[in-house]
N, C-alpha and C positions, 0 to 999 in steps of 0.2 A: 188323855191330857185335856185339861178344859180351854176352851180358848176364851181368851181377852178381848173385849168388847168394850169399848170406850164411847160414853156417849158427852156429846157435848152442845148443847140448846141455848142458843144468843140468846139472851134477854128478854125481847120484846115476847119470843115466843114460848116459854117456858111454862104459862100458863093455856098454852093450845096445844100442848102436847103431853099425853101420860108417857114421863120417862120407865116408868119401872114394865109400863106396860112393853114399851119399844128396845128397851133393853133384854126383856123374856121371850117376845118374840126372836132377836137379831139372835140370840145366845141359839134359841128354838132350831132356827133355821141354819146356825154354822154347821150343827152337830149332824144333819140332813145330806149334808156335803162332802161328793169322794173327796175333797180337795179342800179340809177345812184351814181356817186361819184366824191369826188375831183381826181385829177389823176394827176402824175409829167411826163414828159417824157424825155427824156435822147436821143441826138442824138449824137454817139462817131463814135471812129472809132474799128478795127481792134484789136488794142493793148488789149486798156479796155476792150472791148468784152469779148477777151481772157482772163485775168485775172478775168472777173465775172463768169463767163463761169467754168472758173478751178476751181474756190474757192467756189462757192454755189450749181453747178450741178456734182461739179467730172469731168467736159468733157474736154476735150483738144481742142485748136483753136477755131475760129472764129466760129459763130453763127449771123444771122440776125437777132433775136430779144429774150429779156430775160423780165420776166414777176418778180415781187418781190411786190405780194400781204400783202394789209395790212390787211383783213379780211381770216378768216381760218372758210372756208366749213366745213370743215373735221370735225371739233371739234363737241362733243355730244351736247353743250349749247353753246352759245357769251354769258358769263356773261357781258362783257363790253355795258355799254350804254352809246349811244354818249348823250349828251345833244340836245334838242328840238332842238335851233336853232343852231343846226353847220351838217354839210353835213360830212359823215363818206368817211373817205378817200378810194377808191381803191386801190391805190398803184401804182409803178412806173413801163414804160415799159421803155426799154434801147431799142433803134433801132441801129444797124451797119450801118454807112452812105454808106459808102464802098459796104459793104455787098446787100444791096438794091439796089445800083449801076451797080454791076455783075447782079443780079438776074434779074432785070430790062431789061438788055441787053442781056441775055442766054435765056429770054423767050418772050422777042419781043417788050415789052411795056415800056412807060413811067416810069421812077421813080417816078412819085408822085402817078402813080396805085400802086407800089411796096411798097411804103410808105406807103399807107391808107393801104394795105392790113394788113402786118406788124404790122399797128398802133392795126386794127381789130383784129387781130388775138392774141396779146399780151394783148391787154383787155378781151377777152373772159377768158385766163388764170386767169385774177387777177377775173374773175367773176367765177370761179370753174371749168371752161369746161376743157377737157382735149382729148388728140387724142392717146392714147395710146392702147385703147382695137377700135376693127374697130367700135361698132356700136356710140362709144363715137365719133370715128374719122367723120364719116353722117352726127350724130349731129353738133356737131361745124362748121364742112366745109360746112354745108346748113345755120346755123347761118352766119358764113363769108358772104358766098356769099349775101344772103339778106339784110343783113346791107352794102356791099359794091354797091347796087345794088342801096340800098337809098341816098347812102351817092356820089357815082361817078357813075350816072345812063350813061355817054359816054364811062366809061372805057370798056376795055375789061374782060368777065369774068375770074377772077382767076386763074391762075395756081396752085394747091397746091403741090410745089416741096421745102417746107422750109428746112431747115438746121437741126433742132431740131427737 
């Protein structure tokens, strides 16, 4: 069953970013996943950022990517059952246009490596992984790498210097 991919680019940034590119990759990368889903993505700038940033994590300023899962790990049971045929949503990553931009350029590479990385790394989130405890932090950044390894086998590997 294919999954749904919604891409959605404010304005200002629409000309700094290849959608069809980032839409081929995000579609690229569901189908890589024991655990695929529909997925929205969100390319803002700065401002937004900062106001989702303040209002759902408590942080102040700018952040390159925010993860707003619609499935909850955590919980003892999912009583919710999706119906056979519909594809349970993941939930939405917000990417910083901006943000990807500096980072892109402070560690040497392409923005669309910074992007997929970004894209990767914010999906892991809505998939449960987390980087907070170190042996969680292995996990996920040997996950990153591997799926960015499938997904842009030219790029250069990874920096992991994110914002969050």
């Amino acid at each position: 069953m294919p999954h749904d991919v919604s891409l959605t680019i404010d304005e200002p940034f629409e000309s700094h970013v290849d959608s069809a590119w980032l839409l081929s990759l995000a579609q690229h990368f569901l189908e890589l996943l024991p655990s695929p889903g529909n997925l929205d993505i969100l390319v803002t700038g700065d401002d937004v950022i900062s106001e989702l940033n303040a209002e759902y994590l408590g942080e102040e300023g700018t952040t390159d990517v925010l993860s707003f899962p619609a499935r909850d790990y955590d919980a003892e049971e999912d009583d919710f059952v999706w119906p056979a045929n519909m594809v349970a949503p993941l939930g939405e990553v917000v990417l910083c246009g901006p943000q990807a931009e500096r980072q892109a350029l402070a560690l040497g590479h392409g923005v669309k490596a910074e992007l997929a990385h970004l894209l990767v790394h914010g999906v892991l989130h809505l998939l449960g992984y987390d980087h907070v405890e170190p042996e969680e932090e292995r996990e996920m950044r040997g996950l990153e790498d591997a799926y960015l390894a499938q997904l842009m086998p030219d790029a250069p590997t990874p920096v992991h210097g994110h914002e969050h």
